[in-house]
Backbone as CSV, one residue per row, in Angstrom:
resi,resn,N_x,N_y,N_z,CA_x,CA_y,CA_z,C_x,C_y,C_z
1,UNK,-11.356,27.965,-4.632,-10.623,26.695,-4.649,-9.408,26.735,-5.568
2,UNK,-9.073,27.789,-6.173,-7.919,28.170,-7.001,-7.031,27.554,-6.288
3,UNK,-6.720,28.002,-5.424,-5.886,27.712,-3.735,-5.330,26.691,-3.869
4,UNK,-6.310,25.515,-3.988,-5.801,24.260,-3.985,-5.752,23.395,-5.017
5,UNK,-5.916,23.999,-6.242,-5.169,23.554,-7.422,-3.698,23.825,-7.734
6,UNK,-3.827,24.879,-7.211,-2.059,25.849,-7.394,-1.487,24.912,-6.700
7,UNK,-1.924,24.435,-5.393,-0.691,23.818,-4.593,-0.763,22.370,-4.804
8,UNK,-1.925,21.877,-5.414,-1.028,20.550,-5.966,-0.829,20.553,-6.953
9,UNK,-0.618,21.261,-7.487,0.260,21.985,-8.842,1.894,21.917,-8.316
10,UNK,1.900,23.104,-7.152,2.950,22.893,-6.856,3.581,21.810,-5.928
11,UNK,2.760,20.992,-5.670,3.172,19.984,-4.782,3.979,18.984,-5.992
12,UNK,2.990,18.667,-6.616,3.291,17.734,-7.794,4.619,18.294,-8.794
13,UNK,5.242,19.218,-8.597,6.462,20.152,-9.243,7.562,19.473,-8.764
14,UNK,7.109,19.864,-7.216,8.190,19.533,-6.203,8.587,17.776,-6.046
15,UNK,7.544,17.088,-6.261,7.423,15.632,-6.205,8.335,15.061,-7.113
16,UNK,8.254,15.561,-8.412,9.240,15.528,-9.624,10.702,15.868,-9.283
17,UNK,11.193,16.445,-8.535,12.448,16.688,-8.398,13.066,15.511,-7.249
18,UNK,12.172,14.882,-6.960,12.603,13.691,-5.988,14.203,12.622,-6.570
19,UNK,14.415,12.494,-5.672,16.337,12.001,-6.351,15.880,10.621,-6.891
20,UNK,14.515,10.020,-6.782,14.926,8.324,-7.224,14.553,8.621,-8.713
21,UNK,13.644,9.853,-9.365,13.908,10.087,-10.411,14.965,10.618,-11.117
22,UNK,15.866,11.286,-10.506,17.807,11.233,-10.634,18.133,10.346,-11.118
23,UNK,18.204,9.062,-10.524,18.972,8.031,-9.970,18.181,7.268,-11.087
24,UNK,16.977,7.738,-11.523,16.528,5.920,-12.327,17.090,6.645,-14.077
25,UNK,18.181,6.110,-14.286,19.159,6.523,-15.424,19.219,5.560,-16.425
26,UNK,20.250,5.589,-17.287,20.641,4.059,-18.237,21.618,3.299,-17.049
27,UNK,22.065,3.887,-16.248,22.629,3.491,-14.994,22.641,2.031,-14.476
28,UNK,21.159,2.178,-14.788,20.351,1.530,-13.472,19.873,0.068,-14.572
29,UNK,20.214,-1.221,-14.061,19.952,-1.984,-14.211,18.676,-2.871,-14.045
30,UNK,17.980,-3.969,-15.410,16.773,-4.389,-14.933,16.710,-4.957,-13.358
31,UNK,17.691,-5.606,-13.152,17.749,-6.168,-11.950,17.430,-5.270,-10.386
32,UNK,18.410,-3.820,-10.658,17.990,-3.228,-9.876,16.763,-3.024,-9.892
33,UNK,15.773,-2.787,-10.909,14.849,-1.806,-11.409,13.628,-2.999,-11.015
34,UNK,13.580,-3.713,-11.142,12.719,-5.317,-10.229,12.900,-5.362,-8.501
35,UNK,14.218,-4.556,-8.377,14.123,-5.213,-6.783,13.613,-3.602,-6.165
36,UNK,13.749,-2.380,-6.909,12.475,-1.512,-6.977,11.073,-1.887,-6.731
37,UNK,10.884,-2.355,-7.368,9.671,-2.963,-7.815,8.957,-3.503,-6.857
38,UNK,9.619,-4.703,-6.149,8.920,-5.763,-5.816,8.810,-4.657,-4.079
39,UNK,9.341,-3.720,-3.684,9.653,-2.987,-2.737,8.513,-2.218,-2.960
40,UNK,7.348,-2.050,-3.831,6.201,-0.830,-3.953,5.044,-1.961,-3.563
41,UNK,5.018,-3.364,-3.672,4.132,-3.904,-3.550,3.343,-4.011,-2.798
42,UNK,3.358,-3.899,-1.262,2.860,-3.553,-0.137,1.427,-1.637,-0.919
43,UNK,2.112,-1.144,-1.171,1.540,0.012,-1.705,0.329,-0.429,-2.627
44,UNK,0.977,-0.864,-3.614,-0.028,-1.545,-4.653,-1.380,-2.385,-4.108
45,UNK,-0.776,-3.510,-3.792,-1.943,-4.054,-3.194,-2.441,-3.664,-2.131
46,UNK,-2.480,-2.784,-1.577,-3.619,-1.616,-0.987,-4.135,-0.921,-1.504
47,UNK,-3.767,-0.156,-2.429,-4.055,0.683,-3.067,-5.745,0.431,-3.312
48,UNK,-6.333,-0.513,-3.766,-7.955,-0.970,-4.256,-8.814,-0.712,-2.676
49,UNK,-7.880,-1.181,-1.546,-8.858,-1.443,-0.577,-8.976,0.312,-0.199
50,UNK,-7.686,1.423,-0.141,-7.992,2.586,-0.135,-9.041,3.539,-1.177
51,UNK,-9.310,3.076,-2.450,-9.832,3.497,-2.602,-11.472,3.105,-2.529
52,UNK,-11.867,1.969,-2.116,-13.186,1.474,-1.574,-13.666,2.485,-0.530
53,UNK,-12.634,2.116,0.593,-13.095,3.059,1.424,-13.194,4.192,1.533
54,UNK,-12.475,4.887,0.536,-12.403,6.210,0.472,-14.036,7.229,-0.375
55,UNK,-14.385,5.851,-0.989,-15.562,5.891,-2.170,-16.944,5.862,-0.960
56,UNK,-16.653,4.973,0.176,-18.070,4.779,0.998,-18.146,5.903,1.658
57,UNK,-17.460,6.498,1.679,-17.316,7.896,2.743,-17.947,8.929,1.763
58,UNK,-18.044,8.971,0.626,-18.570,10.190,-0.025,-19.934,10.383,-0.107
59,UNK,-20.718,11.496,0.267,-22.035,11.827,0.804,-22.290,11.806,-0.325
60,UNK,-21.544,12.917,-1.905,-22.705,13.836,-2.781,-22.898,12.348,-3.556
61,UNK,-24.059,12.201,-4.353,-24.225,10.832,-4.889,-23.530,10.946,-6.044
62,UNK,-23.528,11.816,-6.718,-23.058,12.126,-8.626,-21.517,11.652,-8.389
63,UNK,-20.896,11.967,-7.496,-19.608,12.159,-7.397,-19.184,10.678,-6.919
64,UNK,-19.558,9.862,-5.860,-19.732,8.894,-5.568,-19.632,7.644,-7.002
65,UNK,-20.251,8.001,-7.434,-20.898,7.274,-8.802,-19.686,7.200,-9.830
66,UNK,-19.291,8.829,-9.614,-17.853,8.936,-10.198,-16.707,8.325,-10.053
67,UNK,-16.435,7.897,-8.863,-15.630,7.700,-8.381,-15.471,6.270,-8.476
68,UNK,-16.430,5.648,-8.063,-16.869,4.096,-8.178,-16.583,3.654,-9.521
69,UNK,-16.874,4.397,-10.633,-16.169,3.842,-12.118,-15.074,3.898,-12.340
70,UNK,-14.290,4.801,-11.615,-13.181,5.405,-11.774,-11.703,4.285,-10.931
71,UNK,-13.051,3.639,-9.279,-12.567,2.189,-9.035,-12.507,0.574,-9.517
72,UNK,-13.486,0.942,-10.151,-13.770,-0.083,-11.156,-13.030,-0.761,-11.998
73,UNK,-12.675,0.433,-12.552,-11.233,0.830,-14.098,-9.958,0.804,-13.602
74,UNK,-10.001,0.896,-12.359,-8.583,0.484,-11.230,-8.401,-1.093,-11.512
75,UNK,-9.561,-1.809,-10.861,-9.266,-3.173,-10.871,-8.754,-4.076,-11.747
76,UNK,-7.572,-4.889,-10.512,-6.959,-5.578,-11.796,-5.906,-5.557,-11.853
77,UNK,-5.480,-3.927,-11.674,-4.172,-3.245,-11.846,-3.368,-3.969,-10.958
78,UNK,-3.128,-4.353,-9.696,-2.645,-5.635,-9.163,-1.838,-6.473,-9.265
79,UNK,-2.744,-7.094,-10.052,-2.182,-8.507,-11.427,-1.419,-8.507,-12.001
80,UNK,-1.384,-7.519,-12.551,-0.420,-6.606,-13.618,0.963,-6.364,-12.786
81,UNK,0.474,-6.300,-11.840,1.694,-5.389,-10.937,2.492,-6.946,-10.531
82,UNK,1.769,-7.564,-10.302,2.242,-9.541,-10.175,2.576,-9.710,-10.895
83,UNK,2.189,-10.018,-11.967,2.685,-10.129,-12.936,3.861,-9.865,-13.272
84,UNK,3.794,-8.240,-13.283,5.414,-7.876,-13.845,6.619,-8.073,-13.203
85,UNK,6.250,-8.288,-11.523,7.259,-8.672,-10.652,7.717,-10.352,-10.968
86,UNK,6.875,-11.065,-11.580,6.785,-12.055,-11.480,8.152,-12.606,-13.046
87,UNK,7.482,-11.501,-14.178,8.525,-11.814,-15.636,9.771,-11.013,-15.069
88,UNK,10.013,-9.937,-14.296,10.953,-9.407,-13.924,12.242,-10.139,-13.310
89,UNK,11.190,-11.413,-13.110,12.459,-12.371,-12.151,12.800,-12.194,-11.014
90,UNK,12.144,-11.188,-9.819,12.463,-10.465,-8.624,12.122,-11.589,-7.863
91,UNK,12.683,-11.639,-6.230,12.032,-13.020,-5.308,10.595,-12.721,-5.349
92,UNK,9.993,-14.285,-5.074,8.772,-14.119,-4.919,8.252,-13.476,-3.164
93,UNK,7.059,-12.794,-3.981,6.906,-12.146,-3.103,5.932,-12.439,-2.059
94,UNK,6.381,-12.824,-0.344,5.352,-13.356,0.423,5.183,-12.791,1.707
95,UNK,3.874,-12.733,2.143,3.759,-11.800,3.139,5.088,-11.420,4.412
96,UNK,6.000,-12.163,4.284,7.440,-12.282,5.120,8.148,-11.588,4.524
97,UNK,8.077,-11.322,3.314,8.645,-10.445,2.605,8.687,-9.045,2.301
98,UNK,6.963,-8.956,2.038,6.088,-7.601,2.192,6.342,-7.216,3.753
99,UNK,6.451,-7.859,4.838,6.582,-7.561,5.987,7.713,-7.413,6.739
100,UNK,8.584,-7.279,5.711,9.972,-7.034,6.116,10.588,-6.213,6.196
101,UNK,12.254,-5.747,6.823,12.592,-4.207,7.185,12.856,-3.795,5.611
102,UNK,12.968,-4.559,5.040,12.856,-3.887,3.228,11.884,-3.227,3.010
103,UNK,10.669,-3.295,3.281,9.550,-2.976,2.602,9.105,-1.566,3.718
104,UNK,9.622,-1.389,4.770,9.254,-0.822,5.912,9.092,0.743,5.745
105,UNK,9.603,1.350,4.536,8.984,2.983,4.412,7.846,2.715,3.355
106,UNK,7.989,1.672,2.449,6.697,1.780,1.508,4.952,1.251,2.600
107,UNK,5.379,0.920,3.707,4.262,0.374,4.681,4.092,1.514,5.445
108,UNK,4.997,2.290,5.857,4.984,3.165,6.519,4.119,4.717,5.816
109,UNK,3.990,4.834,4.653,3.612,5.785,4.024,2.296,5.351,3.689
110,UNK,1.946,3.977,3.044,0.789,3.265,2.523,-0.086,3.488,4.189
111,UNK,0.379,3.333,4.982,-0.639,3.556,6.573,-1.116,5.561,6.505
112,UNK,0.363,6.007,6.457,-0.102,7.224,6.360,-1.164,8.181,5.565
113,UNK,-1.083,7.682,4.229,-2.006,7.783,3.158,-3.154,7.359,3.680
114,UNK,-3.333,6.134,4.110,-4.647,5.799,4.386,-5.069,6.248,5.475
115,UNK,-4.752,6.733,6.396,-4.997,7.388,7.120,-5.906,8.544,7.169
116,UNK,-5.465,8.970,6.053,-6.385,10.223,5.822,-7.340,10.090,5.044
117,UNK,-8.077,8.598,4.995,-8.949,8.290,4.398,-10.202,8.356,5.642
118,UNK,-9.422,8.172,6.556,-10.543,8.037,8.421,-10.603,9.723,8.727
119,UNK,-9.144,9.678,8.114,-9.748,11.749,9.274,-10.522,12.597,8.332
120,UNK,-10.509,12.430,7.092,-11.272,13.490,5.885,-12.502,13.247,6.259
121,UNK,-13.262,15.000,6.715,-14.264,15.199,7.215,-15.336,15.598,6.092
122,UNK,-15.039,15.920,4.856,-15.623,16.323,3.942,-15.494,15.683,2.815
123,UNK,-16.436,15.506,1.825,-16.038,15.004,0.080,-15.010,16.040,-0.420
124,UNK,-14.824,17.365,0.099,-13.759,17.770,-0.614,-12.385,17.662,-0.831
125,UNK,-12.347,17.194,0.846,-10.874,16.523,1.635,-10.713,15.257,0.879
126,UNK,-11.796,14.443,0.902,-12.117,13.083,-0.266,-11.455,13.172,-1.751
127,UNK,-11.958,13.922,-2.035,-11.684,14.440,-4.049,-10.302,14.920,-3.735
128,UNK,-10.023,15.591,-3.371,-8.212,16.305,-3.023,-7.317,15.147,-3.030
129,UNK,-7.558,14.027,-2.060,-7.084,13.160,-1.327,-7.051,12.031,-3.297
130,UNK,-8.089,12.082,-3.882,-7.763,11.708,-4.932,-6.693,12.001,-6.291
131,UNK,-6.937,13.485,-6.070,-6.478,14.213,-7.074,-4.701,14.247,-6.987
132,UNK,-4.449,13.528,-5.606,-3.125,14.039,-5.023,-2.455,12.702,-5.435
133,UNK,-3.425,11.219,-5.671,-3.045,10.482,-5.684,-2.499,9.941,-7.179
134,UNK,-3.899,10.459,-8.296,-3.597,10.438,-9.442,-2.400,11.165,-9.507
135,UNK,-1.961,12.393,-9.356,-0.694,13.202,-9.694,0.098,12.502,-9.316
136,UNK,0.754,12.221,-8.522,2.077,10.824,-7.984,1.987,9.873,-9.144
137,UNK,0.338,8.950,-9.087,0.798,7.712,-10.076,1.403,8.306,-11.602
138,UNK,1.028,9.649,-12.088,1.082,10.221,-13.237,2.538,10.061,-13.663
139,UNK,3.458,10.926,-12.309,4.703,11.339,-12.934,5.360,9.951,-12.517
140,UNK,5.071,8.890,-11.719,5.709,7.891,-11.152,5.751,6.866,-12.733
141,UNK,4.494,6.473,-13.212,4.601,5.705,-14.244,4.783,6.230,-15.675
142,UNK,5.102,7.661,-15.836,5.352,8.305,-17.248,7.070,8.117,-16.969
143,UNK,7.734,8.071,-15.483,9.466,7.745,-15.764,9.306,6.481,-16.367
144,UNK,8.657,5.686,-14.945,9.474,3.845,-15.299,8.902,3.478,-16.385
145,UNK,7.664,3.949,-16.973,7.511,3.551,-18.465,8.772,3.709,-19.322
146,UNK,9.046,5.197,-19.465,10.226,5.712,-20.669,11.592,4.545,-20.063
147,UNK,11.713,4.115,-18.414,13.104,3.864,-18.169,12.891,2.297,-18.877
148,UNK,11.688,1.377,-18.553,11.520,0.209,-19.554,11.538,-0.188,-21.166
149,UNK,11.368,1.116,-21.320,11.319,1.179,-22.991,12.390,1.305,-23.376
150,UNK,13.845,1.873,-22.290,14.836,2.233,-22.833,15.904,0.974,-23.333
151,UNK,15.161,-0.079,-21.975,15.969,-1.276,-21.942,14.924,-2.413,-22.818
152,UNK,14.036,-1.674,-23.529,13.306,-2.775,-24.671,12.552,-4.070,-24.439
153,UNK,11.867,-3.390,-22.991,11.614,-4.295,-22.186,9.738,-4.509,-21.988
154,UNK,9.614,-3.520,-22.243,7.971,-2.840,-22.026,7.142,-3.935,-22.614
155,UNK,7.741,-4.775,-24.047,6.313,-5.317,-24.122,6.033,-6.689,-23.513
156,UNK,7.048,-6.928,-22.723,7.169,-8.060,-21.762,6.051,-7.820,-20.739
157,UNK,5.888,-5.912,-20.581,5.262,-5.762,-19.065,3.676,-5.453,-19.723
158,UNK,3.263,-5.181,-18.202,1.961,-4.483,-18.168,1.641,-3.401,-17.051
159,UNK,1.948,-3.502,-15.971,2.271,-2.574,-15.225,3.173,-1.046,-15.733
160,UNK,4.356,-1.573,-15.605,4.875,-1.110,-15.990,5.297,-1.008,-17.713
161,UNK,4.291,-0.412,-18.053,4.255,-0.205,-19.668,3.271,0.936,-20.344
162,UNK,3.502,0.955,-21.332,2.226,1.563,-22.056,1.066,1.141,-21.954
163,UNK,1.094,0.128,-21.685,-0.347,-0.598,-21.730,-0.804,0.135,-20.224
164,UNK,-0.552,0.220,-19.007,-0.878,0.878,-17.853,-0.923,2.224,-18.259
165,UNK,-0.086,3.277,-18.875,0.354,4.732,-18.917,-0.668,4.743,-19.639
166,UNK,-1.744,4.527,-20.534,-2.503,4.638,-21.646,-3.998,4.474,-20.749
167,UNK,-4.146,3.640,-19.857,-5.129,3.833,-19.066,-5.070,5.012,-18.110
168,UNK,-3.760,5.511,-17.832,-3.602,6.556,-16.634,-4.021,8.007,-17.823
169,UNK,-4.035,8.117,-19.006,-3.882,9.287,-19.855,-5.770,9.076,-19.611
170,UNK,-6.420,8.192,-20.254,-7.745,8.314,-19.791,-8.261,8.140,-18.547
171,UNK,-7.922,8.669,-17.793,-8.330,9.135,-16.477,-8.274,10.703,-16.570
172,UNK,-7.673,11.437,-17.632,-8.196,12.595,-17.476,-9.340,13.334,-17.066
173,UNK,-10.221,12.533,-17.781,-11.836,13.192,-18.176,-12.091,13.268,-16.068
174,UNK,-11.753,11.627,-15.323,-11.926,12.207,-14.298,-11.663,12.924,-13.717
175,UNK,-10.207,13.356,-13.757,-9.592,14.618,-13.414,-10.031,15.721,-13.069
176,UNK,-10.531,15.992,-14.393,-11.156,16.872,-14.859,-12.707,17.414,-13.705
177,UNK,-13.487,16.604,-14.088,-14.649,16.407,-13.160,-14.567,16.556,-12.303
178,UNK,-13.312,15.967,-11.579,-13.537,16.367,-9.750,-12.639,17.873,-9.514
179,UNK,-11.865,18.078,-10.305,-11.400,19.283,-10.363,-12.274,20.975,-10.203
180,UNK,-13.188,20.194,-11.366,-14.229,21.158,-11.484,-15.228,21.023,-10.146
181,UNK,-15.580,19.751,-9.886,-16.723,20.114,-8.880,-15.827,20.655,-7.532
182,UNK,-14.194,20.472,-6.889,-13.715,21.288,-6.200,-13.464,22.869,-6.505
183,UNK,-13.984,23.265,-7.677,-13.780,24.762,-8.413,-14.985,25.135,-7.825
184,UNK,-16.205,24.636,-7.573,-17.757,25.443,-7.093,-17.471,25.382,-5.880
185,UNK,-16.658,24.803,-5.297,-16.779,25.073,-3.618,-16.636,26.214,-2.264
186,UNK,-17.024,26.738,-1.973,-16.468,28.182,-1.309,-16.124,27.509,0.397
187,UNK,-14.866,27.460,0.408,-14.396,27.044,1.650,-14.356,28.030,2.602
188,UNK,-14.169,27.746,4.101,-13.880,28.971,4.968,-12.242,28.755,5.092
189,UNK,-11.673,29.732,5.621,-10.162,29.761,5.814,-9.832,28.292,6.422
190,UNK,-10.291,28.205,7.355,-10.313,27.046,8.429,-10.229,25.835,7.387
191,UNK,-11.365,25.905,6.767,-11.379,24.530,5.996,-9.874,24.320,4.832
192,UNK,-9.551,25.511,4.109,-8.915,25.420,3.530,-7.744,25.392,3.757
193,UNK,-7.326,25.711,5.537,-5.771,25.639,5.146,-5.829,24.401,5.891
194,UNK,-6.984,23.240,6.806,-7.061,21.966,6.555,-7.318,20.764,5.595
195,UNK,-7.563,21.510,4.664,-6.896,21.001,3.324,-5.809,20.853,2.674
196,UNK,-5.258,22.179,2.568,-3.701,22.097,2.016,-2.751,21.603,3.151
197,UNK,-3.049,21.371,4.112,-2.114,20.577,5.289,-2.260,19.014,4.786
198,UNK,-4.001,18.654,4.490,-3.998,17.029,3.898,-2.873,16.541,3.004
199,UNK,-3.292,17.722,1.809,-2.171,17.424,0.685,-0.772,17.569,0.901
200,UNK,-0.375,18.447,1.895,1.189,18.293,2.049,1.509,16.876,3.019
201,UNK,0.323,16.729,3.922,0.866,14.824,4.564,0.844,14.163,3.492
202,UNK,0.409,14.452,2.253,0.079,13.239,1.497,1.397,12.913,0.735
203,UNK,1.834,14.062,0.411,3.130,14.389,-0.718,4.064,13.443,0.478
204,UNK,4.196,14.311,1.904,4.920,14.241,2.319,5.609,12.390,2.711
205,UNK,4.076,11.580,2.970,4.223,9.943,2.662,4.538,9.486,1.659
206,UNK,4.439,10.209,0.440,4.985,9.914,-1.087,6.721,9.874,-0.893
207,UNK,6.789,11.105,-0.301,8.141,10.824,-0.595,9.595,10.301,0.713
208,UNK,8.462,9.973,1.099,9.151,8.988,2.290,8.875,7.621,1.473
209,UNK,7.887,7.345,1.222,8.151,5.855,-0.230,9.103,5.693,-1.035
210,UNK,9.360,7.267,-1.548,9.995,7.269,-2.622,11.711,7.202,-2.493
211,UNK,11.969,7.783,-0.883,13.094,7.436,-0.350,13.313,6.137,-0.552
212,UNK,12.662,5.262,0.197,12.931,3.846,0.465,12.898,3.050,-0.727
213,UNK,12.086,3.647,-1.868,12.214,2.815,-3.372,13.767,3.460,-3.895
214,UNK,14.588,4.615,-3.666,15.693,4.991,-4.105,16.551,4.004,-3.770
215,UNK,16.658,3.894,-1.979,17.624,3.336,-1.355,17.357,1.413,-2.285
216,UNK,15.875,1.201,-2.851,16.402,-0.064,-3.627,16.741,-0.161,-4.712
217,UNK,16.803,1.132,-5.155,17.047,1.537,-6.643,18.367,1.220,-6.845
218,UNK,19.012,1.792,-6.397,20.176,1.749,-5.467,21.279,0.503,-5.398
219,UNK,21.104,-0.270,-4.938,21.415,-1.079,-4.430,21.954,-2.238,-5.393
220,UNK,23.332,-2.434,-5.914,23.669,-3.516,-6.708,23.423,-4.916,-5.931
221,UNK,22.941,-5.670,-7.411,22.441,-6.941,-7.289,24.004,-7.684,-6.815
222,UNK,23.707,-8.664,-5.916,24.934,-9.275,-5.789,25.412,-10.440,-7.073
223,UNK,26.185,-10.475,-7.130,27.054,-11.370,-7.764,27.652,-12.602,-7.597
224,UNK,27.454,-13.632,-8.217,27.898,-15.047,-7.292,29.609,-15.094,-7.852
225,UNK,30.366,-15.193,-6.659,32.000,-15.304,-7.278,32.140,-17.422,-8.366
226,UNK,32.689,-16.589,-8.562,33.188,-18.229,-9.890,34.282,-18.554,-9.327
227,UNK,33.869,-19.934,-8.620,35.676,-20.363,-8.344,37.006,-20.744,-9.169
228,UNK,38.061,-20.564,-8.523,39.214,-20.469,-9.159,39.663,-21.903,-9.558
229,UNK,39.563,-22.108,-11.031,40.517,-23.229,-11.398,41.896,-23.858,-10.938
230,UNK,41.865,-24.314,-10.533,43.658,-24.692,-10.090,44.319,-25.114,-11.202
231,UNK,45.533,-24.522,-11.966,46.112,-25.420,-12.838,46.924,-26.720,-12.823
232,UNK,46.482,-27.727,-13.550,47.527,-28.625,-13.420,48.797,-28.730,-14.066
């Protein structure tokens, strides 16, 4: 299973060089950096129901058990994520909104991801399918943390803050655990290079998200013009 540590090793390398981490600079304004934001939400609030289901599907019980605390310690995270859209000042956000051509690659990837919560035939495809997910949230919330802190903004948040990045650092230990129990596994070829195909759809919906969060990264806030005084 070396195999498939290396490559989301290297998947997660490659994920990092993605341009919206370019692009999120001193540049980049709170305003932009909210209408980011409110553009991942569709993602977010799925995120709990993917990993439920992803948890009922697992046969071995120890691991199961694992995993279930590991959803547990998720919950919530949400709120937070409301929350911060909410002090951020971004429009509110309503299913017309979430369902709109704005939001339409972060929906488009959030289906894909989950997707491979129905075709994973094994707990190992299961644990991978995790491990791929923690790595994304890792390098995703160690930027916009540092980019909130830059603008002195962090202790306003919770999502987006230390207060979230500090729960993602203790998630190691799980890491760890499922890492290891994919280290005892002896796959056949077959199985394994239908594995590393999982993890490259998975990257590969990441960064079709991550497109569509650039293109709002992106995007200056409009400006209301001030009308012209006439002199008398």
């Amino acid at each position: 299973m070396k195999t498939i540590q290396n490559y989301l090793v290297k998947q997660q390398s490659q994920f990092t060089q993605h341009r919206f981490f370019q692009q999120l600079t001193d540049d980049i304004t709170l305003e932009q950096f909210a209408s980011m934001a409110s553009c991942l939400s569709f993602w977010v609030m799925s995120f709990q129901d993917l990993l439920r289901l992803n948890e009922a599907r697992i046969t071995n019980v120890e691991i199961r058990d694992l995993v279930r605390r590991h959803r547990l310690e998720n919950t919530g995270h949400e709120h937070w994520f409301v929350s911060d859209v909410n002090e951020m000042k971004c429009k509110v956000l309503t299913l017309q909104s979430i369902y709109s051509r704005n939001y339409v690659t972060t929906r488009d990837a959030t289906y894909a991801i989950m997707s491979e919560v129905f075709q994973a035939r094994n707990d190992y495809e299961r644990i991978a399918l995790l491990l791929a997910l923690e790595s994304t949230s890792n390098i995703f919330l160690g930027v916009t943390v540092d980019f909130v802190d830059t603008l002195s903004y962090s202790i306003s948040l919770r999502y987006f803050s230390d207060y979230n990045l500090e729960f993602e650092k203790n998630y190691a230990i799980f890491e760890q655990k499922l890492t290891t129990y994919l280290a005892d596994i002896h796959l056949t070829q077959d199985d394994e290079e239908n594995l590393l195909k999982m993890i490259e759809r998975v990257y590969h919906a990441f960064n079709l998200m991550f497109d569509g969060l650039t293109s709002a990264l992106t995007v200056k806030p409009k400006v209301e013009k001030i009308p012209t005084l006439a002199l008398l």
